[in-house]
C-alpha positions in Angstrom: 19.8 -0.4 3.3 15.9 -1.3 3.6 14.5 -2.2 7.1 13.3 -5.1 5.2 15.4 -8.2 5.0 14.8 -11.5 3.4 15.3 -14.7 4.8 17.3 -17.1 2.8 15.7 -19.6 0.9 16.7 -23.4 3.0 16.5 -26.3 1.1 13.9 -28.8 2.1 15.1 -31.0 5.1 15.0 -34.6 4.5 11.8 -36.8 5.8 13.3 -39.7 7.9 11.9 -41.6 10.8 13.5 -39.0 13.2 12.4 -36.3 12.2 9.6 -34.4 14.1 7.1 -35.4 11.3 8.0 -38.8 11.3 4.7 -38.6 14.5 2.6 -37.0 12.6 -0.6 -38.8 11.2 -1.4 -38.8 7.6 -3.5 -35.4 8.0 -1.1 -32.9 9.6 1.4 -34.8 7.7 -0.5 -33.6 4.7 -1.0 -30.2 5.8 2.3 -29.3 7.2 5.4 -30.2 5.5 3.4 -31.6 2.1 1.8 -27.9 2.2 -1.5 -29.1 0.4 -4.5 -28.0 2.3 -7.3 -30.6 0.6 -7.6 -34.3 2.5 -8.7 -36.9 0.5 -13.0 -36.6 -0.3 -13.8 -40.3 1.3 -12.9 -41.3 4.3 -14.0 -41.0 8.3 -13.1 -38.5 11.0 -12.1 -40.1 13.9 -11.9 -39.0 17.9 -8.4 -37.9 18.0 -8.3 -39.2 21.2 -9.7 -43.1 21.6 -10.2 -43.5 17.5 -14.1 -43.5 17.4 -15.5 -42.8 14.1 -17.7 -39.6 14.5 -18.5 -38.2 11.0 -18.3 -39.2 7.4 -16.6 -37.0 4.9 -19.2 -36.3 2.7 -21.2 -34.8 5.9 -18.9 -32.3 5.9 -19.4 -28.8 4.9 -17.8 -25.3 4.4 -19.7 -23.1 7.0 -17.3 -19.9 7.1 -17.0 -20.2 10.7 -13.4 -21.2 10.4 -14.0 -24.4 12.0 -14.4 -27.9 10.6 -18.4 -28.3 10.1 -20.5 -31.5 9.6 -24.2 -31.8 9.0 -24.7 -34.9 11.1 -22.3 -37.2 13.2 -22.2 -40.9 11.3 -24.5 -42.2 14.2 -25.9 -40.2 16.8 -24.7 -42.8 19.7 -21.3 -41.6 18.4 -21.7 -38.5 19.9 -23.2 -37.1 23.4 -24.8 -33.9 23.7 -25.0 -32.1 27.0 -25.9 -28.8 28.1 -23.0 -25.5 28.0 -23.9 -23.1 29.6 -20.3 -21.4 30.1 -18.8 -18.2 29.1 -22.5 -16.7 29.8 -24.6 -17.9 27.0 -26.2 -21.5 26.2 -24.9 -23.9 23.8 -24.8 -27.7 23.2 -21.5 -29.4 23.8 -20.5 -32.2 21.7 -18.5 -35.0 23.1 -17.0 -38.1 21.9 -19.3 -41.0 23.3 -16.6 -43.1 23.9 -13.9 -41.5 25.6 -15.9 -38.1 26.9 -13.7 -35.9 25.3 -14.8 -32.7 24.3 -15.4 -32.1 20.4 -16.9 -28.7 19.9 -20.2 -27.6 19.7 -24.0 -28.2 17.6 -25.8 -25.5 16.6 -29.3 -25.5 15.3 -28.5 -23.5 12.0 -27.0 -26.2 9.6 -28.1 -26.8 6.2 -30.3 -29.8 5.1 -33.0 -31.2 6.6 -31.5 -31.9 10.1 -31.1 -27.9 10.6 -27.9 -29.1 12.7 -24.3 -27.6 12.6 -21.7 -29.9 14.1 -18.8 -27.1 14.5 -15.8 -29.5 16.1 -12.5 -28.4 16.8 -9.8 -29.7 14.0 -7.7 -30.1 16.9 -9.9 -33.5 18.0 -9.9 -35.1 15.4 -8.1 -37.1 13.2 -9.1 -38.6 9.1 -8.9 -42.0 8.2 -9.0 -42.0 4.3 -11.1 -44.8 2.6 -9.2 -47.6 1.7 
């Protein structure tokens, strides 16, 4: 008998209002149980905290750094920049203007014109797909 086993093959469970999905926005919704990993092209990604819109779609961009990167926040009062200087290096934090929550980080080695790299945790956000 091999060491390796399969698992059985479940069927899918049924999507109802009590199911643990049934919380989930429209973007993990999309990602997790629908299994596609492409979000709609248009739309706005939001604080995942208060709601504040903080960068278009079509700002963002592939960067291989494994996190979500954007060009340029949708206005630059949407964002405040301050000053990292933690885990021994310096950096530029990005934080949601609104509710002060932290966002991820700005780097000065983007494409375009602006040189700027938004690199925010996928984790703080949230999409709102144009209607």
């Amino acid at each position: 008998m091999s060491v390796w086993t399969r698992k059985p093959i479940l069927p899918p469970k049924p999507k109802n209002s009590g199911s643990p999905n049934s919380a989930l926005s429209a973007t993990p919704f999309c990602v997790r149980p629908e299994r596609s990993a492409r979000l709609p092209a248009d739309g706005t990604y939001l604080c995942g905290a208060c709601g504040h819109e903080l960068f278009m779609a079509d700002s963002k961009f592939d960067s291989h750094c494994g996190w979500p990167s954007f060009t340029h926040p949708e206005e630059q009062k949407n964002v405040r920049l301050i000053d990292d200087r933690s885990l021994g290096m310096t950096r530029t934090e990005v934080r949601c203007a609104r509710c002060d929550s932290h966002l991820g980080h700005v780097f000065d080695d983007g494409p375009g014109p602006r040189n700027t790299r938004y690199c925010i945790n996928s984790l703080s956000l949230d999409f709102a797909p144009k209607q």
